[in-house]
N, C-alpha and C positions, 0 to 999 in steps of 0.2 A: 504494500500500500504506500502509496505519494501524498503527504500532506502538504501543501504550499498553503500560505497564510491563512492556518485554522480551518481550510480545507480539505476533505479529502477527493484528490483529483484522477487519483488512478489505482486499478485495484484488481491485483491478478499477478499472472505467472509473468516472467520476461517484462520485468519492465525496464523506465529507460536508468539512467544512471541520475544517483541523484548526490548533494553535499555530503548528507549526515544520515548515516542508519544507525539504529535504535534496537538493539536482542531484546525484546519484548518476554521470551523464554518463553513463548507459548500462552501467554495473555490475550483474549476478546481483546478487539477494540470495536468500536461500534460508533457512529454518529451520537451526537446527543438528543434525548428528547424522545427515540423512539421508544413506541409502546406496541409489543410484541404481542398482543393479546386479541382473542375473537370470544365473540356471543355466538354458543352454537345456537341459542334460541330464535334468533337474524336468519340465519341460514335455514332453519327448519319454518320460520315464517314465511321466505319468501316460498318454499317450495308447494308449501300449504296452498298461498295464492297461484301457483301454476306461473309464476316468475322465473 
């Protein structure tokens, strides 16, 4: 993963060369803010309606 200013801009295998890498040792990193979570109750409503 490529962070440039509090960004993350690229993210995957091969990437390009960058200043500064960081041994994380196997730690998540994730954007902030996200909420990883579902209502199966949503999902079984829409199907109820034929959605």
């Amino acid at each position: 993963m490529i962070v440039e200013n509090v960004k993350i801009t690229h993210i995957g295998n091969d990437l390009p060369s960058c200043e500064e890498e960081i041994d994380l040792n196997g730690k998540l990193v994730l954007p902030p803010y996200v909420d990883p979570h579902l209502h199966l109750d949503y999902v079984n409503t829409l199907s109820e309606l034929g959605q």
